[in-house]
Biopython code that builds the backbone (N, CA, C, O; Angstrom):
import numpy as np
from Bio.PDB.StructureBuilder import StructureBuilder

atoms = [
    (1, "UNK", "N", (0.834, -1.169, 0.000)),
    (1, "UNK", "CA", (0.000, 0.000, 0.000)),
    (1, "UNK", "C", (0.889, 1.246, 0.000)),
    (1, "UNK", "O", (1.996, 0.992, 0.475)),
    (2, "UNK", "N", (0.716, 2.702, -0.447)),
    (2, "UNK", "CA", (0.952, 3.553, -0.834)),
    (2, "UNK", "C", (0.322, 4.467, -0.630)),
    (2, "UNK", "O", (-0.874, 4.616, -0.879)),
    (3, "UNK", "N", (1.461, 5.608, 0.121)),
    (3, "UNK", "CA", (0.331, 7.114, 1.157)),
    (3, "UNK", "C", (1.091, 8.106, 0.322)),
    (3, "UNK", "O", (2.288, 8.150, 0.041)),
    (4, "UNK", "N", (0.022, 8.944, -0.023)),
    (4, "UNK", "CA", (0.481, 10.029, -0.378)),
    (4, "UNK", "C", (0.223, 11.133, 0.009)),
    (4, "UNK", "O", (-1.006, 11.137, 0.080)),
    (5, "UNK", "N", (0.592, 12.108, 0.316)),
    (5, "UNK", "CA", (0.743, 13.626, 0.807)),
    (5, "UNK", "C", (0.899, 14.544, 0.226)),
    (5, "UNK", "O", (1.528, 14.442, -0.827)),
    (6, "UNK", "N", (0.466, 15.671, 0.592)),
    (6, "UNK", "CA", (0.546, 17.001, -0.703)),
    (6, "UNK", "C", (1.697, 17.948, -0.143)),
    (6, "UNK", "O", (1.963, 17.760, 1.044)),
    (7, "UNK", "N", (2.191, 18.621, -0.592)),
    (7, "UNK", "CA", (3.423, 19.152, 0.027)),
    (7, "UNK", "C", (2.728, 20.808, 1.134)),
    (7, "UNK", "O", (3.294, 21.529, 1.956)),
    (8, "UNK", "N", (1.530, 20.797, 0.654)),
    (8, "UNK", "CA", (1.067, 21.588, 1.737)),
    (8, "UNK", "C", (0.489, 21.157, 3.116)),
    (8, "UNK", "O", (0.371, 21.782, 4.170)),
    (9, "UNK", "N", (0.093, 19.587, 2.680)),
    (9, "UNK", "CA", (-0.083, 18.978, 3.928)),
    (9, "UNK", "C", (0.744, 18.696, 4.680)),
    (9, "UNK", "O", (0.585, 18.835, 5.893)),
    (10, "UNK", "N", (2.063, 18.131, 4.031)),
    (10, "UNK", "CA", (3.545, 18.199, 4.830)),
    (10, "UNK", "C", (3.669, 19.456, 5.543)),
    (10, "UNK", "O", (3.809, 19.391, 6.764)),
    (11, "UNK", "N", (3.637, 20.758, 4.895)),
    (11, "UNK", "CA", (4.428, 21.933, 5.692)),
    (11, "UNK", "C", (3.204, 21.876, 6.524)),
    (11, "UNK", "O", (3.611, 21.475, 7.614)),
    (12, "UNK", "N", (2.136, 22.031, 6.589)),
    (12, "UNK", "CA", (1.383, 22.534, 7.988)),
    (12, "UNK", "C", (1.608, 21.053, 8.750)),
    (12, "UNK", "O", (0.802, 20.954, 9.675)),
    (13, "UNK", "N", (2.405, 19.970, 8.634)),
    (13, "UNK", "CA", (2.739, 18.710, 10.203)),
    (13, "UNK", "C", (3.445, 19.535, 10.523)),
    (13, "UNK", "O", (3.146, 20.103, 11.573)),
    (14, "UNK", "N", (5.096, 20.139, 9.557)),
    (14, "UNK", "CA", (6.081, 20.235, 9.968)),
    (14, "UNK", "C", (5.609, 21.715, 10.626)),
    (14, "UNK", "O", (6.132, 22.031, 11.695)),
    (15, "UNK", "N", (4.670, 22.588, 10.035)),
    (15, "UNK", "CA", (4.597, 24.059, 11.004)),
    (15, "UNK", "C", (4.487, 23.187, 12.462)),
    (15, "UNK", "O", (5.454, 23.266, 13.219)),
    (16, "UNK", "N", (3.357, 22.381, 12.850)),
    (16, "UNK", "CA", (2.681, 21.862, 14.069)),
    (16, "UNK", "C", (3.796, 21.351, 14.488)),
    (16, "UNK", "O", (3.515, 21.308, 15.686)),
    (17, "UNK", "N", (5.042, 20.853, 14.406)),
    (17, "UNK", "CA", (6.330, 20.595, 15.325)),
    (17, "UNK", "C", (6.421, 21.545, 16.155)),
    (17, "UNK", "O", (5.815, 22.608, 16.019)),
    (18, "UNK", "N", (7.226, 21.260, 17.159)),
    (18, "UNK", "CA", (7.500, 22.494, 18.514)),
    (18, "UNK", "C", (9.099, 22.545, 17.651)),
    (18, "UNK", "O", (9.759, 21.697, 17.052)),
    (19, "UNK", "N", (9.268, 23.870, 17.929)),
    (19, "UNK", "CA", (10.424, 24.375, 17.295)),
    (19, "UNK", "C", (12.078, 23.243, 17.610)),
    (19, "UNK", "O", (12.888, 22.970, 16.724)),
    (20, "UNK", "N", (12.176, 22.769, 19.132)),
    (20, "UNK", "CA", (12.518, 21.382, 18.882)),
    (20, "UNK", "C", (13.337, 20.720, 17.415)),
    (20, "UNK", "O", (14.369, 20.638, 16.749)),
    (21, "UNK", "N", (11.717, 20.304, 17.608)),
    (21, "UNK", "CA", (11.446, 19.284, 16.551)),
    (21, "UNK", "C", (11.676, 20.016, 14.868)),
    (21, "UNK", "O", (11.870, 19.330, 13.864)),
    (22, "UNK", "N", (11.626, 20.984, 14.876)),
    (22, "UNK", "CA", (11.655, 21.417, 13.921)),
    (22, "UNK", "C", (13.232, 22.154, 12.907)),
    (22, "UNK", "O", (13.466, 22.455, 11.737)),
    (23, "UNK", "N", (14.233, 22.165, 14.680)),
    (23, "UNK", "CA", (15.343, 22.499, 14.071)),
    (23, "UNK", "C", (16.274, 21.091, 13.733)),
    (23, "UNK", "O", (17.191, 20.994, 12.918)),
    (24, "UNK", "N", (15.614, 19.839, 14.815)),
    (24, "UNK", "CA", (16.242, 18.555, 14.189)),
    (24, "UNK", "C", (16.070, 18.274, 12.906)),
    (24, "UNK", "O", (17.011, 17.889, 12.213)),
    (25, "UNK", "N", (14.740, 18.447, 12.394)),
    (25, "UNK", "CA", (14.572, 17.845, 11.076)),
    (25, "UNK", "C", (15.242, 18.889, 10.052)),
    (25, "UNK", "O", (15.364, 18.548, 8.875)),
    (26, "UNK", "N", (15.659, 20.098, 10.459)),
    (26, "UNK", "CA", (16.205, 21.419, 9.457)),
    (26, "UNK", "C", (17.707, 20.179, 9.409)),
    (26, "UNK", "O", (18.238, 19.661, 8.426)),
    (27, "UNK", "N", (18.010, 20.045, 10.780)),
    (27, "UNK", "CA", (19.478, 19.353, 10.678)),
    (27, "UNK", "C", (19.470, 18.377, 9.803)),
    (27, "UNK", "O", (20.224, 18.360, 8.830)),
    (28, "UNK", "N", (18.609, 17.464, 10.071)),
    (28, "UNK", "CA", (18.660, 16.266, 8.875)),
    (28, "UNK", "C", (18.499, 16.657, 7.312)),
    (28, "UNK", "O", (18.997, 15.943, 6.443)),
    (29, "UNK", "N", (17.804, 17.782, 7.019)),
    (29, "UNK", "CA", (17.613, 17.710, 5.748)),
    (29, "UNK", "C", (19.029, 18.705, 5.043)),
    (29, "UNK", "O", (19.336, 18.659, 3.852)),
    (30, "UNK", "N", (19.597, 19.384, 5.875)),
    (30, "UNK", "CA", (20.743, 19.962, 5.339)),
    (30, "UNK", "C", (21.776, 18.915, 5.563)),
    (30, "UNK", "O", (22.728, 19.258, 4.862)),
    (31, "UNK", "N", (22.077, 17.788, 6.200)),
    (31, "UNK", "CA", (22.894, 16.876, 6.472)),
    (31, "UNK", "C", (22.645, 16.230, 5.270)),
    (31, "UNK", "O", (23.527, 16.027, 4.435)),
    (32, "UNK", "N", (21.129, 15.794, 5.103)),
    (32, "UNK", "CA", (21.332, 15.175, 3.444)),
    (32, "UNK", "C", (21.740, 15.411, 2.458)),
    (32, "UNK", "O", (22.442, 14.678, 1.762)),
    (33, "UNK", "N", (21.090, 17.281, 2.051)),
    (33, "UNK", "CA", (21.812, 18.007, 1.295)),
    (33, "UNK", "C", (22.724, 17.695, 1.181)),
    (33, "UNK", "O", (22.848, 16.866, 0.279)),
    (34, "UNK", "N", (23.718, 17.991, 1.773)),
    (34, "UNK", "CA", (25.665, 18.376, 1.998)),
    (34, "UNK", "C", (25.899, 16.510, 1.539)),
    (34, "UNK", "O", (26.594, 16.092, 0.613)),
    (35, "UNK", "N", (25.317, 15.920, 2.236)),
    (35, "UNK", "CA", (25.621, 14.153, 1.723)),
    (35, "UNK", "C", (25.662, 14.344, -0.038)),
    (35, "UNK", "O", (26.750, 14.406, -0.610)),
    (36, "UNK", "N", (24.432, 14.422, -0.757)),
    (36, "UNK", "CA", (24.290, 14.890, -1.976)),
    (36, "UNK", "C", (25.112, 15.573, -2.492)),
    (36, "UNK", "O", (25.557, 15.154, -3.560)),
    (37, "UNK", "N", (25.566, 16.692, -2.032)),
    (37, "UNK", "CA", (26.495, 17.843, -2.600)),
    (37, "UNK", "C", (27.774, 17.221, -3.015)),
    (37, "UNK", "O", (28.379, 17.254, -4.087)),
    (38, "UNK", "N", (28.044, 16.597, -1.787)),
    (38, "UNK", "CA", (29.599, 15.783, -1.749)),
    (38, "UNK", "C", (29.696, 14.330, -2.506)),
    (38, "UNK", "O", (30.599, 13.515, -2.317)),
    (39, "UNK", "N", (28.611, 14.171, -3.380)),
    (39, "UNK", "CA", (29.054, 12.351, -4.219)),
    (39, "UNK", "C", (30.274, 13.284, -4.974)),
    (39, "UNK", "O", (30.496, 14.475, -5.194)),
    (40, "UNK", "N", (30.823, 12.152, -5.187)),
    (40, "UNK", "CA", (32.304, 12.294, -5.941)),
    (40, "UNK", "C", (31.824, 12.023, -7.632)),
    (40, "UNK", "O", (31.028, 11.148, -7.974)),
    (41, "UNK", "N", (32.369, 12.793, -8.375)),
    (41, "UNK", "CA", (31.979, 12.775, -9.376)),
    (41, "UNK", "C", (33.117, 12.446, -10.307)),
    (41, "UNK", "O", (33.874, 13.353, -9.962)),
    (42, "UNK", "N", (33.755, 11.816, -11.211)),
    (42, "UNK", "CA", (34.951, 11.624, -12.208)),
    (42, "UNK", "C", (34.975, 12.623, -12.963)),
    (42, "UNK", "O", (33.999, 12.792, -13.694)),
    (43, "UNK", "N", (36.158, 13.636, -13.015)),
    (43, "UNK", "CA", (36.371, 14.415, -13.801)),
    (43, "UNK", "C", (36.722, 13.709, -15.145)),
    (43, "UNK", "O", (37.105, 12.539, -15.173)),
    (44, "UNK", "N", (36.577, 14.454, -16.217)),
    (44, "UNK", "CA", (36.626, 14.668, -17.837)),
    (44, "UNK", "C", (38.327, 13.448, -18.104)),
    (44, "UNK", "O", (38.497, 12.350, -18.634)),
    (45, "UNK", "N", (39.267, 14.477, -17.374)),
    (45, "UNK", "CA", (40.671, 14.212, -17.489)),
    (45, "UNK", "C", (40.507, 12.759, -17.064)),
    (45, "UNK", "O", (40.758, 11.751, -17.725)),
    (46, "UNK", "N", (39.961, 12.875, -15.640)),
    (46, "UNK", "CA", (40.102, 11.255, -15.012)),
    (46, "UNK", "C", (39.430, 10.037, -16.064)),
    (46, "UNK", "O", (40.080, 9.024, -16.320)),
    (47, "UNK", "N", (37.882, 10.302, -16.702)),
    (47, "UNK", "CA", (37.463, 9.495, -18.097)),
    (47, "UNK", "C", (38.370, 9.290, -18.696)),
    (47, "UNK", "O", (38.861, 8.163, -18.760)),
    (48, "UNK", "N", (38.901, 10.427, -19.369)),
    (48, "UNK", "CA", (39.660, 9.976, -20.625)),
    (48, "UNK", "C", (40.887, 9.061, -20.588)),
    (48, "UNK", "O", (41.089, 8.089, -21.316)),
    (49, "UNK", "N", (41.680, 9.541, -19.606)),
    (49, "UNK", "CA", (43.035, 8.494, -19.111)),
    (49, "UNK", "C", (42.312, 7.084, -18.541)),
    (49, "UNK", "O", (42.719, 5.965, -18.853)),
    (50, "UNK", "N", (41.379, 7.290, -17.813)),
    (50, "UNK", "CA", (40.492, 5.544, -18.089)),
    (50, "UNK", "C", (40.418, 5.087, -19.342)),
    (50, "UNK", "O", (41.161, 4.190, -19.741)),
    (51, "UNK", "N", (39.725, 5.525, -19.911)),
    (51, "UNK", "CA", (39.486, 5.302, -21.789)),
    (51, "UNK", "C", (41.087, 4.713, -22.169)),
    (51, "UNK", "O", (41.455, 3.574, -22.457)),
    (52, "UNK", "N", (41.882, 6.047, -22.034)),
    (52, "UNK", "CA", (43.505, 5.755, -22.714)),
    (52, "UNK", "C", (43.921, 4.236, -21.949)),
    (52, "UNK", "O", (44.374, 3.289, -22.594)),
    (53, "UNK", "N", (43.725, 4.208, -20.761)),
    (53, "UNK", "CA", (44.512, 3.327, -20.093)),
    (53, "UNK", "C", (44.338, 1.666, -20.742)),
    (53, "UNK", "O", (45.174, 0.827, -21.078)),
    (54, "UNK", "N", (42.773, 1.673, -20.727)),
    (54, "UNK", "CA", (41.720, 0.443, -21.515)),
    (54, "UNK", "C", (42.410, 0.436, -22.692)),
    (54, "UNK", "O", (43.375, -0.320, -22.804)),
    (55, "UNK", "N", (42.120, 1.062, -23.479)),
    (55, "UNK", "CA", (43.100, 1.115, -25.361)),
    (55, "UNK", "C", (43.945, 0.558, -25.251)),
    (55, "UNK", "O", (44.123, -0.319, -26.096)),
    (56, "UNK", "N", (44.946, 0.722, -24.181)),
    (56, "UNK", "CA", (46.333, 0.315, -24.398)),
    (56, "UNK", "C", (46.826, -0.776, -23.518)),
    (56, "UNK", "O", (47.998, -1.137, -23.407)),
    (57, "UNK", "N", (45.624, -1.332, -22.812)),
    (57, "UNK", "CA", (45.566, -2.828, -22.213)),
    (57, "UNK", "C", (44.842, -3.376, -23.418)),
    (57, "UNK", "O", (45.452, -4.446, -23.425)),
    (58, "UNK", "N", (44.006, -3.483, -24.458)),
    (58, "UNK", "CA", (43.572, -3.978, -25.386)),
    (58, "UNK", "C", (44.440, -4.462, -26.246)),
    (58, "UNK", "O", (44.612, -5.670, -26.415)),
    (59, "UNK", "N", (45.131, -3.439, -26.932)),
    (59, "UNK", "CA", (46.279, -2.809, -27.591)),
    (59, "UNK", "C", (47.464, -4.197, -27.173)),
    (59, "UNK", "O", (48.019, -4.990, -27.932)),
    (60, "UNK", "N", (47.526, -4.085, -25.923)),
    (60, "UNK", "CA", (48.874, -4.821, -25.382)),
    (60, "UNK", "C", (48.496, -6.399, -25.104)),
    (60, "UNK", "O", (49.395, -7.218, -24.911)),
    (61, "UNK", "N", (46.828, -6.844, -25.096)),
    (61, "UNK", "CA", (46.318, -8.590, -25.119)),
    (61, "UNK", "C", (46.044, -8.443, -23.881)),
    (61, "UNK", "O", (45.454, -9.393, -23.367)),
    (62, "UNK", "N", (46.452, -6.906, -22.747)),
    (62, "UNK", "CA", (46.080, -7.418, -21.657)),
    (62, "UNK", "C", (44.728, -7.270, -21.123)),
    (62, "UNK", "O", (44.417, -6.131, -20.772)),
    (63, "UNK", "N", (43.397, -8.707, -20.924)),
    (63, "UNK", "CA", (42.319, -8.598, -21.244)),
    (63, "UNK", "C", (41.704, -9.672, -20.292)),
    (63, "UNK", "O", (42.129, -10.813, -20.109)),
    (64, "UNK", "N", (40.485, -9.003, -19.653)),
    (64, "UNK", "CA", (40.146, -10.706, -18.753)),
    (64, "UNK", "C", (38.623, -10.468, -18.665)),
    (64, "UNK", "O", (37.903, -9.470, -18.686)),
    (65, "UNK", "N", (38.397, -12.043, -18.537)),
    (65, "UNK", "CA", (37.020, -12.879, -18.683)),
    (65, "UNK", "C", (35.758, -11.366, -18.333)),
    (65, "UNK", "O", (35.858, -10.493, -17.471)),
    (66, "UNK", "N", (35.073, -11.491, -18.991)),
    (66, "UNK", "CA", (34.131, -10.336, -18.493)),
    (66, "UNK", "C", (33.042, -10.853, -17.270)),
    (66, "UNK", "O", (32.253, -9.998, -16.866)),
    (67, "UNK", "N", (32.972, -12.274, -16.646)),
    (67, "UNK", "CA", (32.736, -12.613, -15.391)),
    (67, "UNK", "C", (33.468, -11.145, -14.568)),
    (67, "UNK", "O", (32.846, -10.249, -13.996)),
    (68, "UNK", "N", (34.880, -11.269, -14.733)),
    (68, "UNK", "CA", (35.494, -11.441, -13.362)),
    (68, "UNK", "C", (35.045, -9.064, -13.162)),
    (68, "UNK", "O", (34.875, -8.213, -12.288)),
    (69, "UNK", "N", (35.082, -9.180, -14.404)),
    (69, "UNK", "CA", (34.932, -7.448, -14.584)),
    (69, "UNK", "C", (33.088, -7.013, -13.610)),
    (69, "UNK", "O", (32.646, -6.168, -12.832)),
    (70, "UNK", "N", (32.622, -8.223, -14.335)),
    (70, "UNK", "CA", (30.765, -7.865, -13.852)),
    (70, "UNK", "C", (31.230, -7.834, -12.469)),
    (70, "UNK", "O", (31.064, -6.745, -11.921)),
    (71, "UNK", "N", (31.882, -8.939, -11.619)),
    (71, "UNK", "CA", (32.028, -9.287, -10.141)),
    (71, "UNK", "C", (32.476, -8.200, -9.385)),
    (71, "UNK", "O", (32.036, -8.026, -8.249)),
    (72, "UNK", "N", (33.394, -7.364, -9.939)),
    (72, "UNK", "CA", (34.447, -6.365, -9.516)),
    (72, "UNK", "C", (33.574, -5.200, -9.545)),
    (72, "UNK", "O", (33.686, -4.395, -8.621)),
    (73, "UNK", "N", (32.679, -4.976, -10.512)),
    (73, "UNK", "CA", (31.617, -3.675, -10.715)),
    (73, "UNK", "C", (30.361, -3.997, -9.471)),
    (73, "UNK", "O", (29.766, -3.116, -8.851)),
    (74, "UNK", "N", (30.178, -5.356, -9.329)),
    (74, "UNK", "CA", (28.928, -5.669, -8.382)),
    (74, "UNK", "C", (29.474, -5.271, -6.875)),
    (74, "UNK", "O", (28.730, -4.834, -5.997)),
    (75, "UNK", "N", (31.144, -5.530, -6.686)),
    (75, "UNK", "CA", (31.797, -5.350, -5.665)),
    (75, "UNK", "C", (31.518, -3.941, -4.933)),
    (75, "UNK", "O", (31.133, -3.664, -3.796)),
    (76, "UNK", "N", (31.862, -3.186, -6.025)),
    (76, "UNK", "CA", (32.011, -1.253, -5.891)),
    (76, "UNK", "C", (30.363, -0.924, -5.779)),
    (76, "UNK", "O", (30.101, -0.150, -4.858)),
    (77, "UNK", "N", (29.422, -1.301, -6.424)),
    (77, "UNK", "CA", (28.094, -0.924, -6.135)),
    (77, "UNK", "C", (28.053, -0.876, -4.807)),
    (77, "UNK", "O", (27.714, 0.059, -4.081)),
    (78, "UNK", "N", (28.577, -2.405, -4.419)),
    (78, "UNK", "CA", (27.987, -2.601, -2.936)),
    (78, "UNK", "C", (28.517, -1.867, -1.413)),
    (78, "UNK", "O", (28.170, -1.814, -0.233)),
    (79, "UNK", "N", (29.439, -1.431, -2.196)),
    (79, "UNK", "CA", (30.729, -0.689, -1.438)),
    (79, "UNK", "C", (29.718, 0.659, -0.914)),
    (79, "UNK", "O", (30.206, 1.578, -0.257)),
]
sb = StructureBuilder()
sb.init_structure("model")
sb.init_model(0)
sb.init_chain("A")
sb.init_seg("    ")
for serial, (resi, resn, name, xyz) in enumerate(atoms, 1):
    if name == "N":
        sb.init_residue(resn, " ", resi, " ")
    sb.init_atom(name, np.array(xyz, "f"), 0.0, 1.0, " ", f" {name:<3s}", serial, name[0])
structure = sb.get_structure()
């Protein structure tokens, strides 16, 4: 099952908090923010020398089972 809320019904719970309550949840939602703000993102330079690096393991035969690559990507998701 599935509740839904209107975002004006949200702000008048969150008005009805005692101020309290209301600067914890300010904390949490700027804590998320700043979580968000800060994912790490791969710069341009960092792609491309990935890219270069791959070419020239291709290039050179050096190459492995695409098992072991899926396993290693499922690894870092989970990370």
């Amino acid at each position: 099952m599935k509740a839904t809320i209107s975002l004006d019904s949200l702000w008048q719970i969150v008005s009805s908090l005692s101020l309290r309550n209301q600067k914890w949840l300010a904390g949490k939602l700027q804590e998320s923010i700043r979580q968000r703000e800060e994912t790490e993102y791969i710069s341009k330079e960092e792609l491309l020398a990935g890219i270069d690096a791959g070419l020239k393991d291709l290039k050179a035969g050096r190459m492995r089972p695409i098992e072991e690559l899926f396993k290693e990507l499922e690894h870092e998701v989970q990370d």
